[in-house]
N, C-alpha and C positions, 0 to 999 in steps of 0.2 A: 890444819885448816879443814873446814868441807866439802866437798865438792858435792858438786850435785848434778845432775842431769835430767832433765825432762823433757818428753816427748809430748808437743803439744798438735792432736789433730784437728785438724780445723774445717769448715765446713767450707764448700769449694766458693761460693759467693763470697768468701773473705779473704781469699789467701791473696788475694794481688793486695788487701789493704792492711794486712796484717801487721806488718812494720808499722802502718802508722796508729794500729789499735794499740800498741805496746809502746810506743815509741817515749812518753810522759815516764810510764813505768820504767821503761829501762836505764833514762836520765837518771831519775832518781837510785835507783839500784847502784847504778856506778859512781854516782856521789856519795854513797853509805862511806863513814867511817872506815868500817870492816870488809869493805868490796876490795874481793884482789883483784877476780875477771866479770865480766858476765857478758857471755856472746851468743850471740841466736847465728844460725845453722838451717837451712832446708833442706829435706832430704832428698837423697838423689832420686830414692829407691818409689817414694811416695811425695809428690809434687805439692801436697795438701798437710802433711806433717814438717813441723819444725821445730826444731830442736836446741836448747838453752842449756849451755854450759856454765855451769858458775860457779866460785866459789869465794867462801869468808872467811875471816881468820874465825876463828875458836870463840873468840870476845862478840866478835860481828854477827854471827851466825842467830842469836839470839834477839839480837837488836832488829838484824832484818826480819824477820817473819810477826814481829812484832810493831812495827813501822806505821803512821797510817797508808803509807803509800801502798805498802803491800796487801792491803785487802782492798783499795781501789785500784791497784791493775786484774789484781780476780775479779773483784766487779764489772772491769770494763772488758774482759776476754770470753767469760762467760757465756756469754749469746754467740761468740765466734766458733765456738767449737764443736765439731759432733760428736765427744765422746771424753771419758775424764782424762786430762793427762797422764802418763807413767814418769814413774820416776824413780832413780836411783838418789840416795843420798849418804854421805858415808863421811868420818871425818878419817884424815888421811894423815900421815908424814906431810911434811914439804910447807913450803909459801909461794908456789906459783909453777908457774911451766918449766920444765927442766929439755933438756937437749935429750932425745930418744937417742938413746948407745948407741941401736942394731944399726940405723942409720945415718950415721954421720957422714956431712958432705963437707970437703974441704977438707 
């Protein structure tokens, strides 16, 4: 799969609207054939950063960046942000979330 991670800063006049600048975008994303997850995250640390977890199968990962959808959510985030997002992207082992060993509860 891919996983991917990006940290999106956002400009303070948008962060209370943010969810709903993404919100079309992220419909779509997790109705892609290839969508395993895709979760948005606010950071703790910076109130104005938030952060998209995602990932696609192998097949998906191609389909999505290529999508129309995905050059009209850049379009529409674009003006939201002050700065380029970062981002991690990597393909990995696995097909989804697994249970973390070090901490098992129960």
């Amino acid at each position: 799969m891919y996983l991917i991670v990006v940290k999106f800063p956002v400009r303070p006049e948008s962060v209370e609207r943010w969810t709903d600048v993404v919100a079309d975008y992220t419909a779509a994303c997790r109705a892609e054939e290839g969508n395993i997850f895709f979760e948005w995250s606010r950071s703790v640390e910076d109130p104005s950063e938030f952060v998209l977890v995602e990932a696609f199968t192998d097949e998906g990962a191609a389909a999505h960046v290529q999508s129309p959808h995905f050059q009209q959510g850049i379009d529409a985030m674009r003006p939201h942000l002050s700065a380029t997002p970062r981002i991690v992207s990597r393909q990995v082992a696995g097909d989804g979330w697994e249970e973390m060993g070090e901490l098992r509860i129960g």
